[in-house]
N, C-alpha and C positions, 0 to 999 in steps of 0.2 A: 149650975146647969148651963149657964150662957157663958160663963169661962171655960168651959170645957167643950161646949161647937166651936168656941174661940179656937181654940190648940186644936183641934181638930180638924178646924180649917186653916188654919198653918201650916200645921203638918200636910195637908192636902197641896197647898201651893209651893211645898218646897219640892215635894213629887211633882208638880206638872210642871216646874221651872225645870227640874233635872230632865225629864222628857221631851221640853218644847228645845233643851240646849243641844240634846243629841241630835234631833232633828234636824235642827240649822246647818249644826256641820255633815252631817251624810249630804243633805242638800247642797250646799257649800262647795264641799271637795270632789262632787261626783263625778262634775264634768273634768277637770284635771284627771281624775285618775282615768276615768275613760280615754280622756286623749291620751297620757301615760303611758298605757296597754296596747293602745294602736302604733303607737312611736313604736313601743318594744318588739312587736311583731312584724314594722316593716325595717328595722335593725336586725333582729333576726334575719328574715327575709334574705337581705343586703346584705348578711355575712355568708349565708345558704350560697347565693349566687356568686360570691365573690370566691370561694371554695370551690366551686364549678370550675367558672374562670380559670382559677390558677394549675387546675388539673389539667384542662382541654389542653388540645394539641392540633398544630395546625396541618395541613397537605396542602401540593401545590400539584399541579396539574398543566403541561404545556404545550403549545400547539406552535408551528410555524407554516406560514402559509405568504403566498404573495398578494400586492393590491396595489389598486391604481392611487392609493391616497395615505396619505400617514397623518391622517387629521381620528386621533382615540374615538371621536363622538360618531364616525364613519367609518369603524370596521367591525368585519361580521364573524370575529370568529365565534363558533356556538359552542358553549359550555351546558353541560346537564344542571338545573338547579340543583339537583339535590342528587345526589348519589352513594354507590356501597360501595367502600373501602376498608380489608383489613376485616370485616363482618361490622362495620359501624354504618351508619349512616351519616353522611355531612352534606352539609349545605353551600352552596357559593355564596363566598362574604364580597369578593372583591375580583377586579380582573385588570391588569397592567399590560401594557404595550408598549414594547421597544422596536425600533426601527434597524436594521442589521445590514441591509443595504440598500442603497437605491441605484438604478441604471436610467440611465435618459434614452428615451426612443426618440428614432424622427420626428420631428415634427409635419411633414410634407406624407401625405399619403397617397396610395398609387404603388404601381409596381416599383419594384426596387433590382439594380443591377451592380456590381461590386464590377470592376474590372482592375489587374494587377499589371503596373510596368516590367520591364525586362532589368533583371537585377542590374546595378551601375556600382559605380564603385565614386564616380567626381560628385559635385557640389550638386546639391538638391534643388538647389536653383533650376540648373538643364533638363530637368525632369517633370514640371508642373505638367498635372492632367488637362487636358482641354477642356473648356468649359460645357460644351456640348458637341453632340455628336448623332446621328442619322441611321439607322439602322433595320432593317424590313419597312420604311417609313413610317419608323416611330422616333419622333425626337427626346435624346434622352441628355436630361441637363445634371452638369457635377451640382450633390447635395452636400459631400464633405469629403477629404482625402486626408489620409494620413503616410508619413515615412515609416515601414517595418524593416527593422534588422532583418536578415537571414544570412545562412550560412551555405557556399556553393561549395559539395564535398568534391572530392576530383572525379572528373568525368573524362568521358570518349567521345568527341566531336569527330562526325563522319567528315573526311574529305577526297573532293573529285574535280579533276577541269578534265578539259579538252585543249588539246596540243597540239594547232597545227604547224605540220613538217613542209613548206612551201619547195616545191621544185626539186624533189627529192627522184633522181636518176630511176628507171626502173630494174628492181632486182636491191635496191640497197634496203638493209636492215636501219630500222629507226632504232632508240635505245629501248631496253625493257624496265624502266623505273625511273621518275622524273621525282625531282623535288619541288614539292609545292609550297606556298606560303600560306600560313593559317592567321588569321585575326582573333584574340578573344574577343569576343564581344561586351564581357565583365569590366575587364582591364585594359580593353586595348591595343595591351601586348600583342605581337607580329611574331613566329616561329615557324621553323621551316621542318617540312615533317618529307619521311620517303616514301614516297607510294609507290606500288607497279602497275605493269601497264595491263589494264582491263581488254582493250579494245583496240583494231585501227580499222580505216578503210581509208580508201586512197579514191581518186577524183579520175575525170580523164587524163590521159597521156598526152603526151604533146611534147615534140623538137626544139629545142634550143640553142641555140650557138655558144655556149657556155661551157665547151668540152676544150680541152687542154690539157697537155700533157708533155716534160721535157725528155731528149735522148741525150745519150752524151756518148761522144765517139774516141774510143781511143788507140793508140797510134794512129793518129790524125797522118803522118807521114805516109802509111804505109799505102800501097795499091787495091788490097784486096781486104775485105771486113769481114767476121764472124758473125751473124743475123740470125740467133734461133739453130746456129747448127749449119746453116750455110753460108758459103762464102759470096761477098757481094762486092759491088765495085762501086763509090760514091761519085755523082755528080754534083758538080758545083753550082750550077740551075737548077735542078730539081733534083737534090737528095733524097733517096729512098722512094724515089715515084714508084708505084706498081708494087711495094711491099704494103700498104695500109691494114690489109687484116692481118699479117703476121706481125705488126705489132699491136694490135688491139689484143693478140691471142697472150702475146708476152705480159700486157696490161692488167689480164683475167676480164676481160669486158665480153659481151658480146656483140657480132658485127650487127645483130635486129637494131641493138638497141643505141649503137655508138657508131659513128662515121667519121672517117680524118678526112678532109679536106686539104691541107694545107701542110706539106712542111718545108720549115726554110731556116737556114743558121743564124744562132741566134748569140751572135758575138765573137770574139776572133782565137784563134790558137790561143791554148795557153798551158803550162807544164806543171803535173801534178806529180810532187816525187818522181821527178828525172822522167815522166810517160808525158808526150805531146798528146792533149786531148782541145776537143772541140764541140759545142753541146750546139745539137737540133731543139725547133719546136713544131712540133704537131697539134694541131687545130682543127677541131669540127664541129658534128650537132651532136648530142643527145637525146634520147628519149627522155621524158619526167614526167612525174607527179606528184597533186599536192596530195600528202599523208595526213588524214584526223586521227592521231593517239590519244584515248580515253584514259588515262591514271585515276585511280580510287583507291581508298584504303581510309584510316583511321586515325586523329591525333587525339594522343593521351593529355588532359587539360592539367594543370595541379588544383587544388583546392583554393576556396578564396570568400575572405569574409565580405559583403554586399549589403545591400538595400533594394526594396522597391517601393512602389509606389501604391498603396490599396484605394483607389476611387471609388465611393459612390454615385451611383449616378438614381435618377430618378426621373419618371413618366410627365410628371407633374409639374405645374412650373412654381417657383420660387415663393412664398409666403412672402407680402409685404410687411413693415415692419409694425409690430403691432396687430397684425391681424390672427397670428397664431402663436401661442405659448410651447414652451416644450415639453412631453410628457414625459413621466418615470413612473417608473414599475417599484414598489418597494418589498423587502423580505420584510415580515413582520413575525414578530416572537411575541406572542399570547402568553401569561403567567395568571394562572388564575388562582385563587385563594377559598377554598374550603374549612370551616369550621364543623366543630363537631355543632350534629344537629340539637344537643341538651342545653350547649352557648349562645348565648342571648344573639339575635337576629344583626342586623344591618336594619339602617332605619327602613328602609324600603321593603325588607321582608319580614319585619316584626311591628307592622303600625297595627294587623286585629289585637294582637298583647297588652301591645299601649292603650289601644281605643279601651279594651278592656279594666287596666288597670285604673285607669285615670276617669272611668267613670263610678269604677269602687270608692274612687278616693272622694270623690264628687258628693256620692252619696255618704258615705262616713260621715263631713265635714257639715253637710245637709242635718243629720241627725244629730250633730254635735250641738251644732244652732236652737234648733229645736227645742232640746235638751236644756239649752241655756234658757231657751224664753220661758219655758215651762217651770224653771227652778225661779228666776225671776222673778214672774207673776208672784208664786207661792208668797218669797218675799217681800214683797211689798202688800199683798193681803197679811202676812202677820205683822207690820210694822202698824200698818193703819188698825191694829186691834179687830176682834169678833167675839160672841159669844159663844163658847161651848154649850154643849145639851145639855152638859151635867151639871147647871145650875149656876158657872162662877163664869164670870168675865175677864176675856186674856189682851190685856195689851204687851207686844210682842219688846214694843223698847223698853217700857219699863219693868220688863219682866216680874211681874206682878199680878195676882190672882186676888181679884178683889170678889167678895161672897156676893150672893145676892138673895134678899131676903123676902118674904112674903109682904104686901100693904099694909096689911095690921101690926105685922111682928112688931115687937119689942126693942129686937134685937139689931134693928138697921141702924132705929138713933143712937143705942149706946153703942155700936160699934163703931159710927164716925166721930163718935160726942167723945171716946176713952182714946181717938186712934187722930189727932188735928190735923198731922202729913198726909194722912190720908185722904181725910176728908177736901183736899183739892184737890186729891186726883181724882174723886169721883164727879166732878166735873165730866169726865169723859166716859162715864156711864151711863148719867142721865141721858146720853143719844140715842141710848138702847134701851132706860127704863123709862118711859114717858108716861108711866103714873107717880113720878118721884116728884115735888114740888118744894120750896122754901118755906114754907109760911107754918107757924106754930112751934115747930121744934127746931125750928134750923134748918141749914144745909144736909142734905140727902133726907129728908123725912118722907116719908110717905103723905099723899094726901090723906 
């Protein structure tokens, strides 16, 4: 009868050793495989998005605009955060700036005035703009000059003088076209161009003794002379006295305008082809006037390659050195960078995701802990042994089910009295049976 609760209780502790074993390891392995499962699903996760990734596709988007700066962290160009392309939606990931040109402005402010020299063709030197200059009194001082090429196609330079004819008889024709002298002004060059005559007018009249005229007489031998058609007879003191307007008529003159005064021989006999001839001179006044001839008209220039001079000038005076910098104006090219809106953010525009994710992971790692202390404890209460309800007592290292029997029974002493290994391990019973004593039968006896 007491051999058979024996094996019965045997049999009973080799079932709660198989029970208390399975136990261990679900407890054991639980937290590993929960972190396991969590690993697996943010590998998942992480292969999900890296699939995304590799699908998405980028836009770009560009703007150019000018500014007074090419510092990236101080320009304004505006881009949409988020916009519709294509029927998608994207998002701006990025934005790049390139600088495409820059110009320098004045420095000096105030009115501004350009003024241009007269094309030259010599050395740049002979040309420097004056420093300043006075104008409606406003003094305007040079801000900067530069030399420009240009090209002078051929041109018509208008030309005109004034000619006067001093002491010109009255009734005589001046000429109707004079040649004038032209200067370029480009090259220098001198050319002589024909003009006619635009204009005259003439001054007062007035007599001069400046009239002369020679006769020349021939058959100087003979008595009697041909004169216009009549026959005359010369003296040797006053030749041709009392003839004077019939030779002014022979002249082509008029007597208003021409008077002889004087004539007298003017050198001795002399023979021309076998004729004895002898020459008079007649002498008087004149009328005259000074003649102003007007000439105009047009010289043809040729072309010619030149320079000038382009001055700025300015209202303002001079900047000292150091007290002003020089400004620029820059082109700027904007390139902006859109992602599709399913692709993970820019740090900037996905930090709710993050906050999000990373307090998921906060909490998981929280519960994992937890998890641990809790399987922990379990542990170290079955190492330090307890009693089950169901009668036997479990210590967890020795994996061992030792019975427990009633005070009176029987069956306590012969079970430590048949069982010697045993009976020190029940040592660690007696902390739970505290009616167990030594005395009479031994170790584990009941009192």
């Amino acid at each position: 009868m007491q051999k058979k609760r024996s094996k019965n209780t045997g049999s009973g502790r080799k079932h709660n050793d198989k029970d208390r074993n399975r136990g261990n390891r679900g407890g054991t392995y639980a937290a590993p495989v929960i972190l396991a499962l969590i690993m697996c699903m943010a590998e998942c996760e992480t292969a999900q998005a890296a699939e995304k990734s590799a699908e998405s596709t980028e836009r770009y988007v560009e703007k150019t605009y000018t500014a007074d700066t090419d510092d990236p962290a101080r320009q304004s160009a505006y881009f949409e955060e988020m916009t519709e392309m294509d029927g998608q939606s994207w998002i701006l990931d990025d934005i790049n700036y390139e600088v495409i040109s820059r110009k320098e402005e004045p420095a000096a402010n105030g009115n501004m005035k350009i003024r241009y020299s007269a094309p030259f063709t010599d050395a740049e030197e002979n040309h420097v703009p004056e420093r300043e200059f006075t104008e409606h009194g406003i003094t305007w001082q040079l801000a900067s000059y530069e030399v420009v090429e240009t090209t002078l196609n051929a041109r018509e330079e208008p030309v005109s003088d004034v000619i006067v004819y001093e002491a010109v008889p009255v009734g005589t024709e001046i000429p109707e076209s004079a040649t004038l002298k032209v200067t370029d002004d480009v090259t220098g060059e001198e050319m002589g161009v024909q003009v006619p005559l635009r204009d005259k007018w003439y001054s007062q009249t007035r007599w001069i003794s400046e009239f002369e005229f020679p006769i020349t007489v021939t058959n100087y031998s003979a008595d009697t002379f041909d004169l216009n058609g009549r026959e005359i007879s010369l003296s040797q003191a006053d030749p041709l006295k009392g003839y004077e307007n019939e030779l002014l008529e022979m002249i082509g003159v008029s007597a208003e305008d021409y008077r002889i005064q004087q004539i007298r021989w003017d050198g001795e006999p002399y023979t021309d082809n076998g004729v004895l001839c002898r020459k008079l001179s007649a002498s008087g006044e004149m009328r005259v006037a000074d003649c102003h001839a007007e000439y105009a008209g047009v010289a043809n220039l040729p072309s010619v390659e030149a320079k000038t001079v382009q001055a700025v000038y300015t209202d303002q005076p001079p900047a000292r050195a150091g007290e002003q910098k020089s400004k620029y104006t820059y082109v700027i090219k904007a390139t902006a960078r859109y992602i599709p809106a399913a692709e993970p953010l820019a740090v900037g525009t996905r930090m709710p995701e993050m906050v999000v994710r990373t307090v998921a992971v906060a909490v998981s790692i929280l519960a994992l802990i937890v998890l641990a202390a809790v399987f922990g404890l379990l542990k170290r209460r079955r190492k330090n042994g307890f009693i089950r309800p169901g009668g036997a007592y479990e210590a967890a290292d020795e994996r061992f089910v030792y019975p427990v029997f009633p005070y009176s029974s029987g069956l306590y002493s012969d079970f430590f009295t048949q069982n010697p290994r045993r009976d020190k391990r029940c040592q660690r019973v007696r902390r739970y049976l505290p009616d167990c004593h030594d005395s009479g039968r031994g170790e584990g006896q009941p009192r």
